[in-house]
C-alpha positions in Angstrom: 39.6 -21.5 18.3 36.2 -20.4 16.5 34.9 -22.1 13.4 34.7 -19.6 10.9 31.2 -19.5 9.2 30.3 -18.0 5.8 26.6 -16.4 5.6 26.8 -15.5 2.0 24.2 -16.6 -1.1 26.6 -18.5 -3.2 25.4 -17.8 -6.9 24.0 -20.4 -9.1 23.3 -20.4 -13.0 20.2 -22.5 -14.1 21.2 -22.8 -17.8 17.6 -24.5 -18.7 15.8 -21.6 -17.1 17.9 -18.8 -18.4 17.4 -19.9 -21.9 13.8 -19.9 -21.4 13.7 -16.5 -19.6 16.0 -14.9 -22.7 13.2 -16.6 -25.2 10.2 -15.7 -23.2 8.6 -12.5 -23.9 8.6 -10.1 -20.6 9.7 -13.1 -18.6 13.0 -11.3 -17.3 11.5 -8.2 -16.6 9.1 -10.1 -14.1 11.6 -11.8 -12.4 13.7 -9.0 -11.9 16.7 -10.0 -14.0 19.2 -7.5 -15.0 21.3 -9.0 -18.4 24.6 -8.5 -17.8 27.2 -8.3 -21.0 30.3 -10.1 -20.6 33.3 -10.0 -22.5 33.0 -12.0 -26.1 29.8 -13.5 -24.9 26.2 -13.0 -24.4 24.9 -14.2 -20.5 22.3 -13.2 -17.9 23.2 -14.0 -14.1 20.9 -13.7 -11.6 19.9 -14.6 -7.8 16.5 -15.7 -8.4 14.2 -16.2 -5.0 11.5 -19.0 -5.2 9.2 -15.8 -5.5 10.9 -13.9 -8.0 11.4 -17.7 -9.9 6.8 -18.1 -9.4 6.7 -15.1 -11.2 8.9 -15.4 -14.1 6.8 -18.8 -14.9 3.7 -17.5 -13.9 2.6 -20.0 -11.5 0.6 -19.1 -8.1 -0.7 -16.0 -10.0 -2.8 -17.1 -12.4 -7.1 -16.6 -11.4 -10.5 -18.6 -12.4 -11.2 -15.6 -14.5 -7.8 -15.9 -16.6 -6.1 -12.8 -15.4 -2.4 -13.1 -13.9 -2.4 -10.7 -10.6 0.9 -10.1 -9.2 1.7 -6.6 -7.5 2.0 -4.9 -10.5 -0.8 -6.2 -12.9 -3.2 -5.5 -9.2 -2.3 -1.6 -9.4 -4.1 -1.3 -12.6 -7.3 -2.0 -10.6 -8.4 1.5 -9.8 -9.4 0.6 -6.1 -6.4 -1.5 -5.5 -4.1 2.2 -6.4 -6.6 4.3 -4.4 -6.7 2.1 -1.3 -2.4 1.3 -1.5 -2.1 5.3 -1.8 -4.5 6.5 0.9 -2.9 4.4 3.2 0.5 4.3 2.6 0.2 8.0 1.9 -1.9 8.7 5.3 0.6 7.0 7.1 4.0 8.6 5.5 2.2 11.9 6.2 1.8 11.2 10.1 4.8 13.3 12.1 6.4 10.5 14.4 7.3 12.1 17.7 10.2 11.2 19.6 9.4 11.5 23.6 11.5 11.1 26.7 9.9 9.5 29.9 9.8 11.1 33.2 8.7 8.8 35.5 4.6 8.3 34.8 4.9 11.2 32.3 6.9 12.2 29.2 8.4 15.5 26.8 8.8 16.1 23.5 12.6 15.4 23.0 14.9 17.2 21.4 16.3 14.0 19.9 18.5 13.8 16.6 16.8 10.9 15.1 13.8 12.7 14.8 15.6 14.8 11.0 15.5 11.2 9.4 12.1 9.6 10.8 10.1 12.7 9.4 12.4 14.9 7.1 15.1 12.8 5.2 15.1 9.3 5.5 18.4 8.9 3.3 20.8 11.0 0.8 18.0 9.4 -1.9 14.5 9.4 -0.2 12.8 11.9 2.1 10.9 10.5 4.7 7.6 10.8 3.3 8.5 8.3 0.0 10.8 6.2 2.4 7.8 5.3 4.6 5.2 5.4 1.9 7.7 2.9 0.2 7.7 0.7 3.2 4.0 0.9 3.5 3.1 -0.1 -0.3 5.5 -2.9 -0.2 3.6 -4.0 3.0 0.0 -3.9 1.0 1.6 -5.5 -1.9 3.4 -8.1 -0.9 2.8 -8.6 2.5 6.0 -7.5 4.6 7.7 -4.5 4.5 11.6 -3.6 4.6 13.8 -0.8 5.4 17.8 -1.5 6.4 18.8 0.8 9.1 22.2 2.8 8.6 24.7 2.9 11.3 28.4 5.3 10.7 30.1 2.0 11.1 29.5 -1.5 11.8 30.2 -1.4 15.4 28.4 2.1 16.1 24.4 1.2 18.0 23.5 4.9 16.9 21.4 5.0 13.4 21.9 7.6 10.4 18.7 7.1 8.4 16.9 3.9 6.7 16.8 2.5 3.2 13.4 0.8 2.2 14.5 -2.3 0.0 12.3 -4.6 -2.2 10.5 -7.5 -0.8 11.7 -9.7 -3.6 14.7 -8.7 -3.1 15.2 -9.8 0.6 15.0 -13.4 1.9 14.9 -13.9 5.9 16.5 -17.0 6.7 17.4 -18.7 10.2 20.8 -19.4 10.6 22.0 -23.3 10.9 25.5 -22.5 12.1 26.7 -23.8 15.7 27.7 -20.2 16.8 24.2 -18.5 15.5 21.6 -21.4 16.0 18.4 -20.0 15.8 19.5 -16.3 14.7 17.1 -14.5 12.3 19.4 -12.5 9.4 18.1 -11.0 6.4 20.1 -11.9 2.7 19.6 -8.8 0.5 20.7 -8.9 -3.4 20.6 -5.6 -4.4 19.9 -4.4 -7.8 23.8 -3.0 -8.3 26.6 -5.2 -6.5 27.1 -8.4 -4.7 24.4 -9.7 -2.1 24.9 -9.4 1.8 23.9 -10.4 4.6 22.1 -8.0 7.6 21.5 -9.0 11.2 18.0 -8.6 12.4 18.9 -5.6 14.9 19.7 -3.9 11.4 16.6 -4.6 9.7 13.4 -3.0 9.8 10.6 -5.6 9.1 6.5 -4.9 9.1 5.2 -8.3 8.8 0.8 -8.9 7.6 -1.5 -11.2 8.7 -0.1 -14.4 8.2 3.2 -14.1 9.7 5.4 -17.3 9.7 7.8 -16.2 11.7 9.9 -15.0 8.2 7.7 -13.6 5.8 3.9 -12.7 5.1 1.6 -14.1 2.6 0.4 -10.8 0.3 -3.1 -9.3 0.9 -3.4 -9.1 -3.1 -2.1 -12.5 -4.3 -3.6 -14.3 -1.4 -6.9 -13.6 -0.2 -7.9 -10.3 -2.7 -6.4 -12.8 -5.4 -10.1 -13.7 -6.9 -11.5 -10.4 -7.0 -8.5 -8.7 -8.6 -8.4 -11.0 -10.9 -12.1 -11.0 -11.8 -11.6 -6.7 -12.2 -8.9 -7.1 -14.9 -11.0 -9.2 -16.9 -14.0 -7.2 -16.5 -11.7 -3.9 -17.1 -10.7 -6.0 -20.0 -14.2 -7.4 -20.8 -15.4 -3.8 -21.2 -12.5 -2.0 -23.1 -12.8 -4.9 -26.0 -16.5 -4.4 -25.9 -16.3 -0.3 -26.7 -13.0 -1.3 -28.9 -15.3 -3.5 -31.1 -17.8 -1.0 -31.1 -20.3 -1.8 -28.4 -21.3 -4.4 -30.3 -22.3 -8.3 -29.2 -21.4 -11.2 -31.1 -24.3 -12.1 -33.2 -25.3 -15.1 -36.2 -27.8 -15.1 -39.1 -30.8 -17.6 -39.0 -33.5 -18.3 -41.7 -35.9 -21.0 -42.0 -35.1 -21.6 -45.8 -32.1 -22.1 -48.2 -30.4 -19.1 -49.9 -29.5 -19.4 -53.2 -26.1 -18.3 -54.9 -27.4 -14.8 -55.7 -28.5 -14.5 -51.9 -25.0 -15.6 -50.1 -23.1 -13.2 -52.7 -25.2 -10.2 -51.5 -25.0 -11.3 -48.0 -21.1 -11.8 -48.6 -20.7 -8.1 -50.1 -23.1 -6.8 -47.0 -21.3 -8.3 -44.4 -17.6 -7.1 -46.7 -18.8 -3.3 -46.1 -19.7 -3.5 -43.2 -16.3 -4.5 -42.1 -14.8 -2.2 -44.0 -16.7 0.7 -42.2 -15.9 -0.8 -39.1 -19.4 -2.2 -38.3 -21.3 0.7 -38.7 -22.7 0.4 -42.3 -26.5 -1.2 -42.3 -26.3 -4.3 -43.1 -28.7 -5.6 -45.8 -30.9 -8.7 -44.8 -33.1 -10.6 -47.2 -34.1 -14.4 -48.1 -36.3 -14.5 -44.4 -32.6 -13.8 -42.6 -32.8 -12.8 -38.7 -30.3 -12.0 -36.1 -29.3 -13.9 -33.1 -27.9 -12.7 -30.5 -24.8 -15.5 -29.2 -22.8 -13.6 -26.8 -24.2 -12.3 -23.7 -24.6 -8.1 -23.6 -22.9 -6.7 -20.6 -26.2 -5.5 -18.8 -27.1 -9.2 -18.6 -23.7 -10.0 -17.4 -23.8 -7.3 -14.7 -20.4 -6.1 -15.4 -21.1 -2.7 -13.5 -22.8 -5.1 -10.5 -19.6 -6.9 -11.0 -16.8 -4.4 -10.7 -19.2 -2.4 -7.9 -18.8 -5.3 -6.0 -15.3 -5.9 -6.5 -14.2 -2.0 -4.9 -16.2 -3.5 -1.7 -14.4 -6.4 -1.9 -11.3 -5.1 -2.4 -11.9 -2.4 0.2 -12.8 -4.9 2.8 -10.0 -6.8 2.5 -7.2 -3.9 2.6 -9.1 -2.1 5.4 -10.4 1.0 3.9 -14.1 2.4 4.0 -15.3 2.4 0.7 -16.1 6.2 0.8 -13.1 7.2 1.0 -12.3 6.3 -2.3 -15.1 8.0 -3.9 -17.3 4.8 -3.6 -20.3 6.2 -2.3 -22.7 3.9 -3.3 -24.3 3.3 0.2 -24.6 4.9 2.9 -21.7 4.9 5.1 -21.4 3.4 8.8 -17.9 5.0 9.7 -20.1 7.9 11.3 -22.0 11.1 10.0 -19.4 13.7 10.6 -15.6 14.5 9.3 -14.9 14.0 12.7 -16.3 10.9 13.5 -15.4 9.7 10.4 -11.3 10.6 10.7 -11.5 9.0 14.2 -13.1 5.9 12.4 -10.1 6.0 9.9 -7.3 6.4 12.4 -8.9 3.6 14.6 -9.8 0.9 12.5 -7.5 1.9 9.4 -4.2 3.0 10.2 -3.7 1.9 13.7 -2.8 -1.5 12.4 -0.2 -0.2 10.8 0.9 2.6 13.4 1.2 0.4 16.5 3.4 -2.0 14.6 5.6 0.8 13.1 6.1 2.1 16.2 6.8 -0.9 18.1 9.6 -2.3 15.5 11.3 1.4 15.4 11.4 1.4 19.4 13.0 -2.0 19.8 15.7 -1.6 17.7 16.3 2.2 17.8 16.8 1.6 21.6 17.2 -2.1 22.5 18.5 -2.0 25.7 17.2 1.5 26.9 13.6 2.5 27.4 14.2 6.5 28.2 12.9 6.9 24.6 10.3 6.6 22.5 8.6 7.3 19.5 4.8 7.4 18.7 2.8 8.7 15.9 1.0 11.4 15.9 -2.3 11.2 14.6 -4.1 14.3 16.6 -3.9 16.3 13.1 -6.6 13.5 11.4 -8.4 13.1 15.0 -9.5 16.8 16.0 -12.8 17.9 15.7 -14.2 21.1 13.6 -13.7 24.6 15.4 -16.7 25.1 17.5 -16.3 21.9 18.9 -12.8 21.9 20.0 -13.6 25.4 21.3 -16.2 24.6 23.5 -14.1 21.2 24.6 -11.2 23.5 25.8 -13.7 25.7 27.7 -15.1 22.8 29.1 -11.1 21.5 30.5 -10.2 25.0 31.7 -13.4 25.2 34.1 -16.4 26.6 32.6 -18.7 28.4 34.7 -16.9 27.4 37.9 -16.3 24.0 37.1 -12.9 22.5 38.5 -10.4 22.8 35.4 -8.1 20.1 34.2 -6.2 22.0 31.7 -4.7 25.5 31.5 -4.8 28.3 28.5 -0.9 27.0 27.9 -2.2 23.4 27.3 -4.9 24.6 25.3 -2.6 27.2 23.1 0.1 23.4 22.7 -2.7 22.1 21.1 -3.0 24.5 18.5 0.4 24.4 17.6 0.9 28.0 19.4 3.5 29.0 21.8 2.8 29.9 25.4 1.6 33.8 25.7 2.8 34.9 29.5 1.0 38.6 28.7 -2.5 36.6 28.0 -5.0 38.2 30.2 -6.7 35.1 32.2 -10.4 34.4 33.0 -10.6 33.9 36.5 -14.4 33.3 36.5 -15.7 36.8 36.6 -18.6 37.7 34.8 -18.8 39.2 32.0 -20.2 42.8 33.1 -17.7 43.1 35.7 -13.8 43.9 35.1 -11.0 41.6 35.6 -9.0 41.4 38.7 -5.8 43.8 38.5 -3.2 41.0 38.7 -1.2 43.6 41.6 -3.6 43.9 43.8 -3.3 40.0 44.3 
């Protein structure tokens, strides 16, 4: 007879916390609690994770330059958006082939999963936002999660995916006799009770930093610093303007004023405030002005927030040009096509290979007949003349031995074979073609 073993989160109520959550402004909305109204009383329930919990209090996101960063507060950093959307968007964008191996070579196959890797993920998502979910969440909290849908618990063939929340899914070992050692997944949706998903059922795109369960996140971990220093110099700047571009300053004189002096200096200094700062202000009685905060050319604030997009770029993996920080030359070569090769090889091929490798195991565990693979040959070509005269050089230029044939060449350009395409066959180019029945 089997033990019987239960897998699910048992709920627990932390009164103390609960009350402070209810009384602490914004506190539930960052730790993702939903209130829930019961009958004849007022309660909130919720399955807090030890992240979700960090959050609501604050704690491991607070920075030396007094800024919270979390993955919300980080967007608002205009290089942390532009670096998340070009690379969660390049890669959403990518077709994903499926292909079927012959023996040392492969096809394009005419496969059914292909509909929901590239053109509807679920009844809710296209592809596109499914994988650029995925992706985002990867950047901004370090793993990335997507449930695969079966027809039926016991059916291997998969329906779609559903990205789901980092915060809301906890990967866990199981203890039990029967399971020792088995990775699951506990999800608590935002609507119904949590459950619990096997690993074969589970999408996961771990970071660097992989325990073995979850990732640390790229932007509270190692970009936690710099973030944090470009909110407060984002902030820095917009009380500056707000107070009207104005340092903080103090009066100094060498003498004593008398009553007639401060009541003059008090009415000065009254409408100027009144006019918001911009009235002169009337000095007399030997009175100078000193300068006591520092202006923000000697604070380097734009030195500052340059060097933060660097920064910031550096440790997400983007080149700083490409989003429209151009303030050196860039080393990702001189060319669009140099620098789109650059981008697919050092930018989104950490991504790629990973994606591609967790959607082959557990599409097809047990069979390797197919495949996917991205395609990235869209980002990768090169500019007109110079895939023309790479295609003459493959089909046999001036008598060279060819290696590819005008079919090949038309694939390539996303055209269909022509079988009534008249065909070089090395003559020159004052002599006719060959009549194709005298051969």
């Amino acid at each position: 007879m089997s033990a019987a073993f239960n897998l699910q989160a048992r709920p627990h109520r932390a009164e103390s916390l609960m009350r402070w959550l209810e009384q602490s402004p914004g506190a539930m909305e960052r730790a993702g609690v939903q209130p829930v109204q019961a009958a004849g009383e007022n309660v909130s329930t919720t399955g807090l994770t030890a992240q979700q919990l960090m959050n609501a209090l604050g704690a491991g996101a607070a920075t030396q330059a007094g800024a919270a960063v979390t993955a919300e507060t980080a967007l608002r950093v205009s290089t942390v958006y532009a670096c998340v959307d070009l690379l969660a968007g390049a890669v959403a964008s990518l077709p994903i082939g499926v292909y079927e191996r012959e023996g040392n070579d492969r096809k394009k196959a005419n496969h059914e999963y292909w509909w929901f890797l590239n053109e509807q993920a679920n009844a809710d998502m296209s592809a596109f936002v499914a994988w650029q979910y995925v992706i985002s969440a990867k950047l901004l909290y370090g793993d990335g999660f997507a449930e695969l849908l079966r027809p039926s618990v016991s059916s291997s063939r998969v329906i779609g995916f559903k990205p789901l929340h980092p915060l809301r899914v906890q990967p866990f070992v199981s203890t039990q006799a029967e399971t020792r050692g088995r990775l699951y997944y506990r999800v608590t949706p935002a609507l119904g009770e949590p459950y619990v998903l096997d690993a074969v059922d589970m999408l996961h795109l771990p970071s660097l930093g992989f325990d073995g369960l979850t990732s640390p996140s790229p932007i509270t971990y190692a970009a936690r610093e710099v973030v944090g220093t470009a909110l407060a110099a984002e902030g820095y700047t917009a009380r500056f303007f707000n107070g009207g571009a104005t340092f903080d300053y103090a009066l100094k004189t060498s003498s004593n004023l008398n009553k007639d002096q401060l009541e003059a200096l008090q009415g000065s200094l009254a409408a100027r405030a009144r006019l918001g700062g911009r009235a002169p202000m009337i000095l007399s009685g030997g009175l100078e002005p000193a300068q006591l905060s520092v202006n923000p050319k000697d604070a380097e604030i734009l030195n500052t927030r340059l060097f933060g997009v660097e920064d910031i770029c550096r440790i997400l993996g983007v080149p700083p040009h490409l989003v429209a920080h151009t303030a050196k030359a860039t080393s990702w070569g001189t060319g669009l096509e140099e620098q789109g090769a650059s981008f697919v090889r050092y930018a989104l091929q950490r991504h790629l290979t990973p994606l591609a490798q967790e959607l082959n195991r557990k599409l097809w565990p047990t069979r390797a007949r197919y495949f996917v693979e991205p395609v990235t040959a869209a980002l990768e070509r090169g500019n007109l003349k110079t895939r023309f005269e790479a295609y003459r050089i493959a089909m046999g230029r001036a008598g060279e031995q060819p290696w590819m044939d005008v079919d090949e060449v038309r694939r390539l350009e996303n055209m269909p074979p022509n079988p009534n395409l008249a065909r070089n066959q090395g003559s020159s180019a004052n002599e006719p073609p060959p009549d194709p029945a005298a051969e």
